[in-house]
N, C-alpha and C positions, 0 to 999 in steps of 0.2 A: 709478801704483798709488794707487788712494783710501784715505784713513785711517779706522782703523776707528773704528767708532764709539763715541763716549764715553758711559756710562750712570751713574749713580748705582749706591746700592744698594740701592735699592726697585726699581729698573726692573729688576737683575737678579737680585732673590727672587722676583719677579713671572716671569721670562723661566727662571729654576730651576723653579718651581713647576707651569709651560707644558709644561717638559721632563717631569715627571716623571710626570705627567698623561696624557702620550702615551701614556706603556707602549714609548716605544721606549726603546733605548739613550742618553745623553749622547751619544758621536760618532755614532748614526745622527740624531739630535734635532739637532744641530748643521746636519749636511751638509742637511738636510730644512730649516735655519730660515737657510742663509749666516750663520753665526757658525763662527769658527775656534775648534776643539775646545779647543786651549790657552788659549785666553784665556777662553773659559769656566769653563774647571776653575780655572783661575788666579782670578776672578769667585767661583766659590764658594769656595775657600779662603780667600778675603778675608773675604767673610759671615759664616762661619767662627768667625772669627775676632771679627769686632764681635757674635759670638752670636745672628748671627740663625740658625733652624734649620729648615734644609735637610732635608725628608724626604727617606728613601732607597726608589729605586725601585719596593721590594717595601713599601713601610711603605703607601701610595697603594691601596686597595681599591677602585677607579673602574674601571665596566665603560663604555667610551664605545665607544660604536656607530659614532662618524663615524670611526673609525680607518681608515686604509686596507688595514690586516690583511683579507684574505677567506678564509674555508675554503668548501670543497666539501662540500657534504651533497647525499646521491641522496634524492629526494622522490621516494611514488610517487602518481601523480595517478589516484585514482578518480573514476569518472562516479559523479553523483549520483544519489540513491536515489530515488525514486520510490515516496510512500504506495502501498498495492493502493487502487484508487477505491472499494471499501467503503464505505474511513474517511473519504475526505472527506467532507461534508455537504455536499447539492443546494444549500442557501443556507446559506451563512454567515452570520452574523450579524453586521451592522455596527455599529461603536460609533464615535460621529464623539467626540473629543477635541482635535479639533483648533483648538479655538478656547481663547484666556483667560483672557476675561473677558466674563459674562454680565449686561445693565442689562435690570432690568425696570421698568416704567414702565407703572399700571394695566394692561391687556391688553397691551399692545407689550411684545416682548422682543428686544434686541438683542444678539446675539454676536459678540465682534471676534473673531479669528485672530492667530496669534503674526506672520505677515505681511501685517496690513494697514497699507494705507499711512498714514504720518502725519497728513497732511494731512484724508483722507477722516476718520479718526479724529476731528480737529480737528470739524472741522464737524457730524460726526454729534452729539459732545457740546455743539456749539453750538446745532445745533436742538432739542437735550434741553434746554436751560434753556428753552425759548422755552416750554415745558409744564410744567417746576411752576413 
């Protein structure tokens, strides 16, 4: 039989604070982390007692989504709607945004894009100085 194991009392305000965080139980938080139930509560009684302070279950207002709690909700899946073709417009209208930063330089104007490559960047501003 392995001995259990020895912690401080930071490692178990730290290992309380885990449990309470969960939103489970102590004994389900236990069986869920191999730590035996009584030597926990024993662990927090101790704490306790050196004043460190132990929120209680309900004091913890933490909604954590990684919980492995699942409910069941019925969704209902509609098809999507479809404008009447009226309302669309024959041409839309394009608006390019997609670049971010614009060098003009007498008549030449250069636009980079939020993904252009580094390198190409490098150079392009390289043979910008070669001009003023």
């Amino acid at each position: 039989m392995p001995y259990p194991i020895r912690r401080n009392p930071d490692e178990w305000m730290e290992l309380a604070l885990e449990c309470r965080k969960s939103g489970m139980s102590d004994k389900q938080w236990c069986s869920a982390n191999d730590i035996k139930y009584y030597t926990f509560s024993s662990a927090l009684k101790k704490l306790r007692r050196m004043n460190y302070e132990i929120p209680k279950a309900k004091d913890l207002d933490i909604l954590d989504l990684t919980l492995p709690k699942q409910d069941v909700v019925k969704v209902d899946i509609v098809n999507d709607i479809q404008p009447p073709m009226e309302c669309i417009p024959e041409v839309a209208p394009h608006i390019d945004n997609s670049h971010m930063i614009e060098i003009k330089l007498g008549d030449v104007q250069i636009s980079l894009c939020n993904g252009a490559d580094p390198e190409l960047v490098a150079r392009t501003l390289s043979a910008l100085r070669s001009f003023v």
